[in-house]
N, C-alpha and C positions, 0 to 999 in steps of 0.2 A: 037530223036524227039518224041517216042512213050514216052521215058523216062517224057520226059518234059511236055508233053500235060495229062499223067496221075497223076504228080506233081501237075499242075497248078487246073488241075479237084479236084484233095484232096484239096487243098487250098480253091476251091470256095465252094466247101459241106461245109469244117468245119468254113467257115465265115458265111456261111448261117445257122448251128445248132446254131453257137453265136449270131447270128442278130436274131433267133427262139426264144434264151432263153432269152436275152433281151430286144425281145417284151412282153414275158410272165412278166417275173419281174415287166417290168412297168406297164404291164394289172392291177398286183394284187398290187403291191405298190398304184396306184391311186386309186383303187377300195376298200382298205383297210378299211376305215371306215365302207362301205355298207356291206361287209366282214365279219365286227366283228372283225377283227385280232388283234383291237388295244383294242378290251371290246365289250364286249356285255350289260353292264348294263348302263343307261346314267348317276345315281348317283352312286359317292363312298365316301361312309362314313370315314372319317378317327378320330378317337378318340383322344381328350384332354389327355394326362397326365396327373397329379395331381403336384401345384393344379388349376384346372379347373377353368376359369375365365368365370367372366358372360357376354359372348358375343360367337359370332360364325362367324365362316367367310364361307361365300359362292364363292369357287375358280371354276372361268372356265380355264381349264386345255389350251395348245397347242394344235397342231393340232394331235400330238402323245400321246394325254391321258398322265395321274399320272405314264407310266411306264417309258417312256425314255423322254429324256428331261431336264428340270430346273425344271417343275410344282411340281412332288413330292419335291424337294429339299428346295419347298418353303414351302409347303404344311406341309411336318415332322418339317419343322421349326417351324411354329404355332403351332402344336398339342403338341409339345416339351413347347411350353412355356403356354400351359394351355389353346388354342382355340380351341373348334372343329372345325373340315372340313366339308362341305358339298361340295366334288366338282366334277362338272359338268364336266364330259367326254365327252370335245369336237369331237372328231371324233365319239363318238357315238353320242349328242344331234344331232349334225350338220352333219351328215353320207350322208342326201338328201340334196338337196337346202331347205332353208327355207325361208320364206317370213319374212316380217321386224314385224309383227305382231307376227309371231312363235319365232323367235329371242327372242324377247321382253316377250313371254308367258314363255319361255323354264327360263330366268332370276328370273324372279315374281316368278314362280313355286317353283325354288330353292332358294330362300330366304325367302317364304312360308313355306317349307319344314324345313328348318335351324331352325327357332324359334320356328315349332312345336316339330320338336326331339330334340332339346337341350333344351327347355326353354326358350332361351336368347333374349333378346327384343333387344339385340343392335347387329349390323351386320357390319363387315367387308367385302365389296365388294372388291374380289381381282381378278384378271385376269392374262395371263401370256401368251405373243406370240400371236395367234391365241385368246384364250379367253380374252385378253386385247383387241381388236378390237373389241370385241362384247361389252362386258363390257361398251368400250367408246361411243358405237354407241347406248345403250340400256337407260343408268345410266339417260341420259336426258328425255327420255319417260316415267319414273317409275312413277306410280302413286305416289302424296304424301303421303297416307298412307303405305306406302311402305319405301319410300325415309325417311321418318322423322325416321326410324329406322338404318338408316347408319350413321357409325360413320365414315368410313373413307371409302376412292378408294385409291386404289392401282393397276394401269397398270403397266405393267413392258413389255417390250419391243413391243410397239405398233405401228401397221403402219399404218400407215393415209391413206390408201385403206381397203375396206373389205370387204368379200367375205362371205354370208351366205350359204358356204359347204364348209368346211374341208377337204383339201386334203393335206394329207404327201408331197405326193413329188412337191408341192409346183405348177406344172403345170396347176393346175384350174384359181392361181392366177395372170396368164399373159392375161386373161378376162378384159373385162370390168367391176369395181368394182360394188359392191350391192350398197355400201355408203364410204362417206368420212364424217368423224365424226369431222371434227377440228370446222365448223362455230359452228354448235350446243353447243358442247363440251365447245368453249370459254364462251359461255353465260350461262355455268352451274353453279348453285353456291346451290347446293341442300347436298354437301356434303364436308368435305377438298379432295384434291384427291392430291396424290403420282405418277407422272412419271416418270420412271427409263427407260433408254436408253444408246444403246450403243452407242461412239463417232465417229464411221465409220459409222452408218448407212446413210443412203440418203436416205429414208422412213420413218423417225420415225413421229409421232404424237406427241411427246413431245414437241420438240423446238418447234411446233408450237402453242403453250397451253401459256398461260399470268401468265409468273414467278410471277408476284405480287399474285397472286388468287393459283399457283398451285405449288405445291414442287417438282422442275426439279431437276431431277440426274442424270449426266452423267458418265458412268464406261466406263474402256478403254475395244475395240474392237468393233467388228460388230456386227449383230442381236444377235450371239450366244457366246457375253462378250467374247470370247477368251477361253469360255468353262467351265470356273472358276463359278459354281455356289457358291460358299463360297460369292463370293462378290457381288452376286443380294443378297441373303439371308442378309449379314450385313447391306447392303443397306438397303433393304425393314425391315427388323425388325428394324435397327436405326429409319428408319423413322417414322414409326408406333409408335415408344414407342414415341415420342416426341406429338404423337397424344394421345395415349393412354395408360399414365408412366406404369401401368399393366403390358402391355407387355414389355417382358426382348429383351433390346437391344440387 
């Protein structure tokens, strides 16, 4: 009996140091963007190859920054074919909550930003995950002098809820949404825009977007394609060059 009740006591200490260190985890997991763990800086510059075409693209990243993710995989894609990046590190821009006017400033800002370090008068709005929801929720508030320098939108895997603060592990997003961007969104016509989605999702913002006005692509898999960025990147650069022959399919 002592045998056993001093068993059962080990048993319940070491579920209670696991149930310790998996509270801690998620403390800092969620907490991650206020953190810095995902960046500390909100712009990351990423450079054009050569040769260097006259436009730039302003990318807001997922909710895990240019480091893990698809966003770099899209982001070296451009720069490989001669675009700068300017892109906006979501879990750092969006680390607080922000109101739909800061959202909106934090966009302007960086596409501001794009034409004065590159030059380039013409802008590629791209988004990705978590920055495609802002993207969608933003691109209809831009002022037109702003707007009249977009050459194209490009969301790629957007969900039609969305949340102004960034949270990796995904738990902020079971909230009641900041915005749902699809009425707006339908009645944009300020730029071409590009949505790319996965075929399992059951959140996307794309099917709900007007195939005749918006170039829908569906790839196989859920939010996160099957994991395959080779084929958001074909994806999204096919489409783009069709927009803009420059860029290499």
């Amino acid at each position: 009996m002592i045998g056993a009740r001093k068993q059962r006591g080990q048993w319940r200490r070491a579920l209670g140091r696991a149930a310790l260190v998996l509270a801690v985890v998620a403390l800092i997991a969620t907490n991650a963007p206020a953190l810095h763990l995902l960046g500390s800086e909100p712009i990351q510059m990423i450079p054009a190859r050569q040769p260097r075409l006259p436009l730039a693209a302003v990318f807001l990243s997922g909710d895990m920054g240019f480091h893990f993710g698809m966003s770099s995989d899209v982001a070296q894609a451009l720069a490989a074919r001669g675009v700068p990046v300017v892109g906006v590190v979501s879990p750092v821009a969006f680390a607080h909550r922000r109101t739909p006017d800061e959202a909106r400033a934090i966009v302007e800002q960086a596409m501001r930003t794009a034409m004065r370090s590159t030059g380039a008068r013409q802008l590629l709005l791209v988004g990705q995950s978590y920055g495609a929801d802002i993207v969608a929720t933003v691109a209809p508030q831009l002022p037109p002098d702003l707007l009249a320098h977009v050459r194209a939108i490009n969301l790629m895997v957007p969900g039609r809820y969305v949340y102004f603060r960034a949270d990796p592990t995904t738990l902020a997003y079971f909230a009641k949404p900041d915005a749902q961007p699809a009425r707006a969104f339908r009645a944009f016509h300020g730029a071409p825009v590009i949505c790319i989605y996965g075929m399992q999702e059951d959140d996307s913002l794309c099917p709900e977007l007007d195939r005749s006005a918006v170039k829908v692509i569906a790839l196989p898999g859920d939010h996160h394609l099957d994991r395959k960025p080779e084929r958001l990147v074909a994806a999204a650069m096919g489409a783009l060059h069709a927009l803009v022959p420059a860029i290499r399919p």
